[in-house]
PASEBA-1860 file (N, C-alpha, C; in nm, 3 decimals):
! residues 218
1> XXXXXXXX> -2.056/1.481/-6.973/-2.175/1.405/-7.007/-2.298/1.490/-6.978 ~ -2.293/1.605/-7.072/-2.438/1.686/-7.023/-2.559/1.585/-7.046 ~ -2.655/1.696/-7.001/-2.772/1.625/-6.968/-2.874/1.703/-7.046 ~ -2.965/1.659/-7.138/-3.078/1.747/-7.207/-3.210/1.633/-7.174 ~ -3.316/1.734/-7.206/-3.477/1.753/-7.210/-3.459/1.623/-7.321 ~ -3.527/1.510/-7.329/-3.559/1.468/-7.428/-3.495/1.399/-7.496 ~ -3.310/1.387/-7.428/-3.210/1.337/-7.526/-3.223/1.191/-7.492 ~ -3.194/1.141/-7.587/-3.183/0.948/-7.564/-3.043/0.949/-7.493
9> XXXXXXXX> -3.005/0.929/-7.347/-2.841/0.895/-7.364/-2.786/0.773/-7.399 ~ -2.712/0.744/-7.403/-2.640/0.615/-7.445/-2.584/0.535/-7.263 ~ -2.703/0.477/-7.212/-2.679/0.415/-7.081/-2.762/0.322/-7.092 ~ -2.727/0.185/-7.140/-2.807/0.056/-7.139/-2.800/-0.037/-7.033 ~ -2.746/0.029/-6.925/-2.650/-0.042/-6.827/-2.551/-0.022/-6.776 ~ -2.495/-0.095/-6.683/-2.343/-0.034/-6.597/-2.225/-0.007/-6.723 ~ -2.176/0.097/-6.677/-2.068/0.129/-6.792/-1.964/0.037/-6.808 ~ -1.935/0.056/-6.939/-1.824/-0.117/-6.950/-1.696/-0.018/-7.022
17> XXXXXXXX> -1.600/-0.076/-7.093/-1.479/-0.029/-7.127/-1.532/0.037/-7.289 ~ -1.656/0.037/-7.346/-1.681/0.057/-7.476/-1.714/0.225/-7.426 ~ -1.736/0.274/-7.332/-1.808/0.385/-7.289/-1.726/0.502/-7.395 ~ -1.654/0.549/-7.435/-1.576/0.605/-7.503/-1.670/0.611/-7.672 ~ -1.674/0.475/-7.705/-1.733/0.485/-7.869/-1.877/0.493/-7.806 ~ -1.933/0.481/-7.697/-2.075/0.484/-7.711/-2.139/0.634/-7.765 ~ -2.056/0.759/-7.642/-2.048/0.872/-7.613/-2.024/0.903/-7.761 ~ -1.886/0.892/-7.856/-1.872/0.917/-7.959/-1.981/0.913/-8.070
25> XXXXXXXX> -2.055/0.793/-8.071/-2.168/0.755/-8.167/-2.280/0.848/-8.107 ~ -2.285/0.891/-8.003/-2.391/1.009/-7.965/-2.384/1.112/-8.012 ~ -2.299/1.193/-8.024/-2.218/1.277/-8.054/-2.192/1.302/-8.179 ~ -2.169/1.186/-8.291/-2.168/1.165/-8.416/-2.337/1.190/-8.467 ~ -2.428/1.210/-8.393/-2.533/1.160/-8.441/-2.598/1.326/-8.512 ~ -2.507/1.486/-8.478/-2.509/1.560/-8.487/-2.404/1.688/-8.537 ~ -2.423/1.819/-8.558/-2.285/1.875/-8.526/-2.311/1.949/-8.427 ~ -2.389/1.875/-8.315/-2.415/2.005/-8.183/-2.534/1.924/-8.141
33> XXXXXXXX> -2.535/1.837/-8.023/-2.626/1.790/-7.968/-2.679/1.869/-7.840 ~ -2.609/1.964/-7.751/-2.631/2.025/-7.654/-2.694/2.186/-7.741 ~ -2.741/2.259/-7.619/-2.780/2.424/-7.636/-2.682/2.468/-7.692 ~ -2.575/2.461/-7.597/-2.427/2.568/-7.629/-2.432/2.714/-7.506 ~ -2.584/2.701/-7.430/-2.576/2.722/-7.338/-2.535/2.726/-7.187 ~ -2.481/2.806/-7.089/-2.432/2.706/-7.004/-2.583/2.685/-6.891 ~ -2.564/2.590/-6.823/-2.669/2.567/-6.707/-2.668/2.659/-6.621 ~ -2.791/2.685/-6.555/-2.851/2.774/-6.521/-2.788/2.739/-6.372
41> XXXXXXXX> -2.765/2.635/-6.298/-2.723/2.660/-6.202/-2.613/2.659/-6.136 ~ -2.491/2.678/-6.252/-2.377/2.756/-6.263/-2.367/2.843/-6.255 ~ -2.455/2.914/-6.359/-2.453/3.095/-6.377/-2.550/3.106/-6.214 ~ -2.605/3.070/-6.125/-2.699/3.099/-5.962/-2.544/3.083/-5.921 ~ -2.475/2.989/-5.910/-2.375/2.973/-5.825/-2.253/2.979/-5.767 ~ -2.223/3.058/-5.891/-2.113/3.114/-5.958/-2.070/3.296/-5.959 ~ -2.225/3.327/-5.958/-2.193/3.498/-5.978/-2.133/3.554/-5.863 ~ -2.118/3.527/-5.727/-2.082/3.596/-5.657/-1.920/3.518/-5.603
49> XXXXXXXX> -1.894/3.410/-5.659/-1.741/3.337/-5.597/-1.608/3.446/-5.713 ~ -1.499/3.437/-5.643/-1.367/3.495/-5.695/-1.338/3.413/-5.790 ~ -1.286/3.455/-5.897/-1.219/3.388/-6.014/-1.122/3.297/-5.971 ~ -1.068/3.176/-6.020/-0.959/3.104/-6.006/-0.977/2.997/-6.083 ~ -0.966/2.879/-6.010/-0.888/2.759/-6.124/-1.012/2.684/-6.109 ~ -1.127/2.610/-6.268/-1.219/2.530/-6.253/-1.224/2.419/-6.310 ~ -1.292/2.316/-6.271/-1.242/2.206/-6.291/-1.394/2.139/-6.366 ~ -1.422/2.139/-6.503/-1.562/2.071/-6.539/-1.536/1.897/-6.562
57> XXXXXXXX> -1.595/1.831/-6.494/-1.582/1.719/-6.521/-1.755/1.688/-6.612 ~ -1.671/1.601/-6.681/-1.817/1.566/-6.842/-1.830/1.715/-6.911 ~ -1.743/1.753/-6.936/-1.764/1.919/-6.998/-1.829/1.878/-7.139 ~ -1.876/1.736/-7.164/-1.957/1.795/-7.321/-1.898/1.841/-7.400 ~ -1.967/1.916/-7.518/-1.929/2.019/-7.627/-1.846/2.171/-7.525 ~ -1.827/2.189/-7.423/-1.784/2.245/-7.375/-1.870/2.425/-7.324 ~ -1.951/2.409/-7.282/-2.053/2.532/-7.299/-1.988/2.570/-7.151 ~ -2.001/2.489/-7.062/-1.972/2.554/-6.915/-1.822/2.633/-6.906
65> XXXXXXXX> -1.756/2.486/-6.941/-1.587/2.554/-6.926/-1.571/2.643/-7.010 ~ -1.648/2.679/-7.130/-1.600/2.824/-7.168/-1.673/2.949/-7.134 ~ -1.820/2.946/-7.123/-1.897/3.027/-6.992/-1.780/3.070/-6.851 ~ -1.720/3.038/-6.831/-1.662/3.036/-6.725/-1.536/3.138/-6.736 ~ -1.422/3.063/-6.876/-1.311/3.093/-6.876/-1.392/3.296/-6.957 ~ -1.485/3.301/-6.966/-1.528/3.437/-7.047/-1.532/3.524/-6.964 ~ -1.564/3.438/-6.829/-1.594/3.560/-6.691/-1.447/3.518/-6.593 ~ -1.333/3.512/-6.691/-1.211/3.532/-6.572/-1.173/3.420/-6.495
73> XXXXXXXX> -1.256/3.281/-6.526/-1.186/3.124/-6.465/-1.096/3.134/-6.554 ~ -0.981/3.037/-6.506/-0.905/2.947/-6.569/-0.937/2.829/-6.571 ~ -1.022/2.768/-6.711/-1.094/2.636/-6.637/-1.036/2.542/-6.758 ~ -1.058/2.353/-6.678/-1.000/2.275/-6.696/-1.134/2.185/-6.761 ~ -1.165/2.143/-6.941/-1.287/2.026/-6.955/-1.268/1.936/-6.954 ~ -1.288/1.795/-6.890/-1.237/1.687/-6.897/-1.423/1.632/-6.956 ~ -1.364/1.526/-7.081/-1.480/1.428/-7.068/-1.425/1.314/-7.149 ~ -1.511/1.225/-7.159/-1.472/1.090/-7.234/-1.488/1.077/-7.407
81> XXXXXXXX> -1.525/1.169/-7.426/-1.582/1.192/-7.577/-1.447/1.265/-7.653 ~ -1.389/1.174/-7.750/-1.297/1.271/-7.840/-1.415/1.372/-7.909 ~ -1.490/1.361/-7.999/-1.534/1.405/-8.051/-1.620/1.521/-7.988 ~ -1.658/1.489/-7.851/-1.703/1.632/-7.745/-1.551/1.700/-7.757 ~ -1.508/1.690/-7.715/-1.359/1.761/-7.636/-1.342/1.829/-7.794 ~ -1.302/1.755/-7.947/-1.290/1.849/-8.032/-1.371/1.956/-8.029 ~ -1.503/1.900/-8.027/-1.544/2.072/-8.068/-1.547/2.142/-7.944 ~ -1.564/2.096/-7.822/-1.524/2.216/-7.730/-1.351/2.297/-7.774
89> XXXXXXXX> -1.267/2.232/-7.794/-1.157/2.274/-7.871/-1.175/2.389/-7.968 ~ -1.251/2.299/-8.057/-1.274/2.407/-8.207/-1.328/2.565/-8.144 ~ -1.431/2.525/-8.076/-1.520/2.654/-8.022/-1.440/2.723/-7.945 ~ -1.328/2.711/-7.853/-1.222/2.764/-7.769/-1.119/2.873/-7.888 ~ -1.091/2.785/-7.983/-1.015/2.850/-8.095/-1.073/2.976/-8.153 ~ -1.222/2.957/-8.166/-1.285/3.071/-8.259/-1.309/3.156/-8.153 ~ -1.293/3.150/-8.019/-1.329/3.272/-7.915/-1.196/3.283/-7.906 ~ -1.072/3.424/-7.954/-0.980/3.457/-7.961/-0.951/3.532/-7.802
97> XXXXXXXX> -1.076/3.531/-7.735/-1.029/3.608/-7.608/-1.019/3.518/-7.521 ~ -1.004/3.412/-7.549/-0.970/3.275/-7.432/-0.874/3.178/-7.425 ~ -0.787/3.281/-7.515/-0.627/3.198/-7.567/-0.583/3.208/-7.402 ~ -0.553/3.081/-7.358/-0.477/3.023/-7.231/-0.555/3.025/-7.144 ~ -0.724/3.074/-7.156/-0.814/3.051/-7.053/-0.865/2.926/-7.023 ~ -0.872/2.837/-7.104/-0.947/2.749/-7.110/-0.912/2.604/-7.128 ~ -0.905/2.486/-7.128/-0.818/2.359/-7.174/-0.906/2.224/-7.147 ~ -0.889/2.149/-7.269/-1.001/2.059/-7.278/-0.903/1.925/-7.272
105> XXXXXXXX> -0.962/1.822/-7.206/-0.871/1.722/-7.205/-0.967/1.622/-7.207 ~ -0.920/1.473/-7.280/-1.048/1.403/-7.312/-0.975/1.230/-7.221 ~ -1.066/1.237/-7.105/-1.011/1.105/-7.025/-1.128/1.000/-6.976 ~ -1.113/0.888/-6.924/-1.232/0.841/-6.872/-1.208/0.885/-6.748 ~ -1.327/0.917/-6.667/-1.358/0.940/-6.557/-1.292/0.872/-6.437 ~ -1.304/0.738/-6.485/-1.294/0.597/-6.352/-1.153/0.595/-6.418 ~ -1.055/0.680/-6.460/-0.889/0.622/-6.454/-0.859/0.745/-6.437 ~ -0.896/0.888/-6.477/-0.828/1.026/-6.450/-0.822/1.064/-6.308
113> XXXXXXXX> -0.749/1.125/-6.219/-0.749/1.173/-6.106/-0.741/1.274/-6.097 ~ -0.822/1.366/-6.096/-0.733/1.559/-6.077/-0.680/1.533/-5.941 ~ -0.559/1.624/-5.947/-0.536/1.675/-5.817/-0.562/1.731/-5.725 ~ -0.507/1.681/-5.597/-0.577/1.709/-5.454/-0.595/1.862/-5.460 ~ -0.691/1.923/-5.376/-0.670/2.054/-5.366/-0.603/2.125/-5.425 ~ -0.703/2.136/-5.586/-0.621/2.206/-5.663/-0.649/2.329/-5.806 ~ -0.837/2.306/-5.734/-0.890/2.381/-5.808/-0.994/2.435/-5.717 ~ -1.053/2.577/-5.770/-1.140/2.654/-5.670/-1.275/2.631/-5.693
121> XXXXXXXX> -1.341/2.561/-5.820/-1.468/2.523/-5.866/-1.455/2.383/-5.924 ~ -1.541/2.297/-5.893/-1.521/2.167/-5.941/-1.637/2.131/-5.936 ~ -1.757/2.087/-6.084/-1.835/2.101/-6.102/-1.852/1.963/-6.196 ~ -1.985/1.903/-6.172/-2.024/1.770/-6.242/-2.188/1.771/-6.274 ~ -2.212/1.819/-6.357/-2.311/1.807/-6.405/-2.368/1.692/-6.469 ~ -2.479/1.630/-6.425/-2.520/1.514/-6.475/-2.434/1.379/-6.569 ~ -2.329/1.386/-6.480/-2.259/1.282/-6.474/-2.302/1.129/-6.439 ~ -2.318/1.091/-6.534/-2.462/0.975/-6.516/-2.321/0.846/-6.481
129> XXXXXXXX> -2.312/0.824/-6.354/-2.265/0.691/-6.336/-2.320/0.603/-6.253 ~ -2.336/0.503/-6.226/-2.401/0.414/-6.109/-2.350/0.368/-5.985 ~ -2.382/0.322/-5.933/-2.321/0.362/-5.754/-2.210/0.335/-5.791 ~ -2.130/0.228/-5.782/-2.002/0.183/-5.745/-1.923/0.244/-5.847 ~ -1.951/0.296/-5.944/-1.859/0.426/-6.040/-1.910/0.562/-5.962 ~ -1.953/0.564/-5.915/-1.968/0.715/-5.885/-1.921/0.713/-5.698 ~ -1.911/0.612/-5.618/-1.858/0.634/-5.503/-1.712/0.601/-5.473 ~ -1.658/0.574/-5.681/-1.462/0.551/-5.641/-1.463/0.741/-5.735
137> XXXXXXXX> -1.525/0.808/-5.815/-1.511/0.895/-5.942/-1.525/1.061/-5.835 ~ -1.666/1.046/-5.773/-1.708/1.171/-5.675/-1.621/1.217/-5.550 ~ -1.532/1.099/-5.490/-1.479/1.128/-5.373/-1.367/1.187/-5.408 ~ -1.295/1.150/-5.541/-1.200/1.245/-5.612/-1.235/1.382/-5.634 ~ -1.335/1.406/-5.696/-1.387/1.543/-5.734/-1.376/1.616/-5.597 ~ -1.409/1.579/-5.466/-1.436/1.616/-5.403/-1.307/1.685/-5.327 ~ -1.193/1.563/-5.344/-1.056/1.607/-5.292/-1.004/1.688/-5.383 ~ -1.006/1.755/-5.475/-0.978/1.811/-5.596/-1.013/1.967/-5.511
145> XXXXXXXX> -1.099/1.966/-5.436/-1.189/2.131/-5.432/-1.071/2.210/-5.348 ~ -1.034/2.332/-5.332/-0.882/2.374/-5.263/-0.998/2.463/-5.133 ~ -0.938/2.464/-5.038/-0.981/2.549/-4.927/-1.018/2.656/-4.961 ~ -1.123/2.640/-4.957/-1.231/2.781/-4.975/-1.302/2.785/-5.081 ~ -1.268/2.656/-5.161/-1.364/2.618/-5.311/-1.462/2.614/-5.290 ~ -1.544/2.549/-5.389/-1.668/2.489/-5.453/-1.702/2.375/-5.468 ~ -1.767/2.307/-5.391/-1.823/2.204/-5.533/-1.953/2.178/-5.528 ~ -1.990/2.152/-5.698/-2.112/2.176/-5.729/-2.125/2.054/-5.833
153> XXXXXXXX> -2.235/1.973/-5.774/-2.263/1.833/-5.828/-2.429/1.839/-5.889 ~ -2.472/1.798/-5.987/-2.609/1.821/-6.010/-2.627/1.677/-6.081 ~ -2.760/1.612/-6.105/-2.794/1.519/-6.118/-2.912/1.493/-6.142 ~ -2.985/1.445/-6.242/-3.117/1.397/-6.278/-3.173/1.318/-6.157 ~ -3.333/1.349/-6.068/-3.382/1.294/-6.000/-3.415/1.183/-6.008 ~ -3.444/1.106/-5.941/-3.481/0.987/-5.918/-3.591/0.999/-5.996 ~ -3.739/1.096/-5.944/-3.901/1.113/-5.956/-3.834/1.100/-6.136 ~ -3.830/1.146/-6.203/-3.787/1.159/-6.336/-3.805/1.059/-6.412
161> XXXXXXXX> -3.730/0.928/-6.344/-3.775/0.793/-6.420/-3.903/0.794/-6.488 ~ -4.000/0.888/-6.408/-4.187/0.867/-6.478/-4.235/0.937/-6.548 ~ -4.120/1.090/-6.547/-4.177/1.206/-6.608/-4.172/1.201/-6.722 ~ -4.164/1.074/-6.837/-4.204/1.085/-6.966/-4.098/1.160/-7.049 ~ -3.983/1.220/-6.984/-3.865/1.266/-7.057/-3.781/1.161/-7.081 ~ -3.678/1.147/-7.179/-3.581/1.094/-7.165/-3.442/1.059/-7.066 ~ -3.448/0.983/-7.018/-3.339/0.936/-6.878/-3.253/0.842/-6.882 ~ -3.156/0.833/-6.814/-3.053/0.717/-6.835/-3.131/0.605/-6.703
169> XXXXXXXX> -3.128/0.505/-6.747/-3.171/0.380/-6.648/-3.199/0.463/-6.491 ~ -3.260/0.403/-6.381/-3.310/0.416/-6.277/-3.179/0.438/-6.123 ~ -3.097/0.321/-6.200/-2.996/0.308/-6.109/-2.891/0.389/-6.138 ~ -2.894/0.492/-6.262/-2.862/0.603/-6.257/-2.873/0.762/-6.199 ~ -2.980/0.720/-6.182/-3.017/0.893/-6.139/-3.010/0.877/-5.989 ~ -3.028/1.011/-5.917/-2.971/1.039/-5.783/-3.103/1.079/-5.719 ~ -3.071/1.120/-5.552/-3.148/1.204/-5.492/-3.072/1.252/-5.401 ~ -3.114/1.386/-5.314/-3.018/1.452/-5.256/-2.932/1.404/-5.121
177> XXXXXXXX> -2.952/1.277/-5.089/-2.855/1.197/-4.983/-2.768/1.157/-5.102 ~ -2.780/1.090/-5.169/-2.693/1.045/-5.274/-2.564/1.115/-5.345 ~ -2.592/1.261/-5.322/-2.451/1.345/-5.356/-2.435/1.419/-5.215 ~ -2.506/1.421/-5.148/-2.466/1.463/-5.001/-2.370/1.369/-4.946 ~ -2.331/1.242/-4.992/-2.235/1.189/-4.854/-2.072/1.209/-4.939 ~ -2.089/1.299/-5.044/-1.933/1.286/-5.138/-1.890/1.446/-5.066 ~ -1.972/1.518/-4.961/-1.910/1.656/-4.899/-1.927/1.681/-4.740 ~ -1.860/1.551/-4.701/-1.851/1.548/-4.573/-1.787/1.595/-4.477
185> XXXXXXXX> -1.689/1.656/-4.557/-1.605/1.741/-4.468/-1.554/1.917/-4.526 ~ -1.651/1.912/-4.598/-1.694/2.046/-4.628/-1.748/2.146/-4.507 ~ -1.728/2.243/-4.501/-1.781/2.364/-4.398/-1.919/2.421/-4.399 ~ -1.985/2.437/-4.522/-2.116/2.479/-4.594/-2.177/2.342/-4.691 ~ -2.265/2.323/-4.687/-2.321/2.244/-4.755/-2.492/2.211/-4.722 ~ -2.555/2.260/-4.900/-2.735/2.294/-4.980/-2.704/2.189/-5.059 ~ -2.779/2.088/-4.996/-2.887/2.028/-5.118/-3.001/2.083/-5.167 ~ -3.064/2.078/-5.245/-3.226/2.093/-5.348/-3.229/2.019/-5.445
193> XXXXXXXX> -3.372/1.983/-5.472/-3.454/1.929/-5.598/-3.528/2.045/-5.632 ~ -3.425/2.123/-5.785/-3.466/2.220/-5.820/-3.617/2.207/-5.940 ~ -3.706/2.252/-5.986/-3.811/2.210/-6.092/-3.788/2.266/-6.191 ~ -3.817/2.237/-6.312/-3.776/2.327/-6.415/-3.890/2.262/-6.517 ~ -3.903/2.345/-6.607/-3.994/2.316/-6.689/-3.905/2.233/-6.819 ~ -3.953/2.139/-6.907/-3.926/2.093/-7.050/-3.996/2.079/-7.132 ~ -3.935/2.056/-7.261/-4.075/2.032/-7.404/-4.093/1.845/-7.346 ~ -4.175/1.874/-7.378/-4.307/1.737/-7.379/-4.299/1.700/-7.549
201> XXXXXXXX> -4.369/1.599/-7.544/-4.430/1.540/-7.673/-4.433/1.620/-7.747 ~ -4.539/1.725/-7.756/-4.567/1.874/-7.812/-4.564/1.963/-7.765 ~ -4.520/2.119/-7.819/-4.501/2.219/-7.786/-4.612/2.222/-7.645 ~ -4.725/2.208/-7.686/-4.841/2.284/-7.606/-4.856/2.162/-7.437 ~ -4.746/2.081/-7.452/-4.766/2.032/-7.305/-4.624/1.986/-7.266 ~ -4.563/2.115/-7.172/-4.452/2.119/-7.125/-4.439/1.976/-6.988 ~ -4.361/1.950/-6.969/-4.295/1.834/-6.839/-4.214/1.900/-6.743 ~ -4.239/1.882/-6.646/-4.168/1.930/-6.487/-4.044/1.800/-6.489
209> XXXXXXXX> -3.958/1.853/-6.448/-3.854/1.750/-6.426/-3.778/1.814/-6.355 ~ -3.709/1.749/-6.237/-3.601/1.823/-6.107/-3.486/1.754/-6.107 ~ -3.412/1.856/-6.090/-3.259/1.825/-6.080/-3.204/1.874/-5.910 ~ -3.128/1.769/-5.900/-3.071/1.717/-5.771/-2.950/1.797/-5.763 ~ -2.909/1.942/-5.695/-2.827/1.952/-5.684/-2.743/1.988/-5.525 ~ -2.630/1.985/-5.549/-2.515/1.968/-5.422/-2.421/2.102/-5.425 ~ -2.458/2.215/-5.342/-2.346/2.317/-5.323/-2.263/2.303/-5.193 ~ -2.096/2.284/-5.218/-2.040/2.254/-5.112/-1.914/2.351/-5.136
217> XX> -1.859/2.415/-4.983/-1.804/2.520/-4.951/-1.694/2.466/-4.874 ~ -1.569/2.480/-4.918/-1.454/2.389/-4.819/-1.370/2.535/-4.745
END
């Protein structure tokens, strides 16, 4: 469930069992709603850890998990979107150097479980759920990370609700206690509210908007 500058998401409220065609009709609304870029604070967080097994939860059109599998992961996309997961698929196919690097699997969040300690990066990028989906969905992610992993949680700020960008409801977005209590028994663990610039209305008046993120070291 990436997250863009400006995008309308499809969050009218607590997620219900339709969440699947909502995501789809988003998705339909384009042939490429994301950059195709990966996030910037993957590529900060990432350059200096050992290759091994990664785990993208909401992988989108798939930009991260294949960013990843290019630099030597073996990584795993899970999201709720058939129609994300195809073209992360399609795009996996046409990069011929990532035959067995890479694998997209399309589940809901609140019924998939990865396994315990079982990947070395496990990463959730603006995974827009609301408390009581995100404190049964995160504590998984979290048991998922293998001794000596990663995990790396990021999240649209709270302040954001005002910044005139596009956001999913209020009782969606986070602040940095809010993904701090899913790495409690982690060894290392940075929160930040990073700033970043976006397009505005018009070119000529950009928007500040911060993202909430969680680096945790098991």
């Amino acid at each position: 469930m990436e997250g863009a500058a400006g995008a309308a998401l499809p969050h009218n409220g607590p997620m219900t069992d339709d969440l699947r065609d909502r995501w789809n009709e988003r998705y339909a609304t384009g042939p490429r709603i994301w950059s195709g870029a990966p996030n910037p604070v993957l590529v900060d967080e990432t350059e200096a850890l050992a290759h091994g097994r990664a785990l993208d939860i909401g992988c989108g059109e798939g930009a991260d998990a294949l960013w990843l599998a290019e630099r030597g992961w073996h990584a795993l996309g899970v999201d709720v979107s058939d129609v994300a997961i195809d073209r992360a698929r399609e795009e996996a196919l046409s990069r011929r150097n990532l035959s067995g690097a890479v694998e997209f699997r399309q589940a809901d969040l609140r019924d998939w479980v990865p396994d315990e300690r079982a990947f070395d990066l496990v990463l959730a990028f603006f995974v827009h759920l609301p408390p009581d989906e995100r404190d049964l969905v995160f504590p998984r992610l979290a048991a998922a990370v293998a001794p000596g992993g990663t995990l790396l949680l990021v999240g649209h700020a709270v302040s954001d609700a005002i910044s005139g960008v596009g956001r999913p409801p209020a009782h969606l977005l986070v602040d940095e206690a809010d993904l701090l209590q899913y790495a409690a028994d982690f060894t290392s663990v940075e929160t930040s509210s990073r700033a970043r610039e976006v397009d505005g209305p018009s070119e000529t008046s950009p928007l500040t908007v911060h993202d909430v993120v969680l680096v945790a070291r098991r």
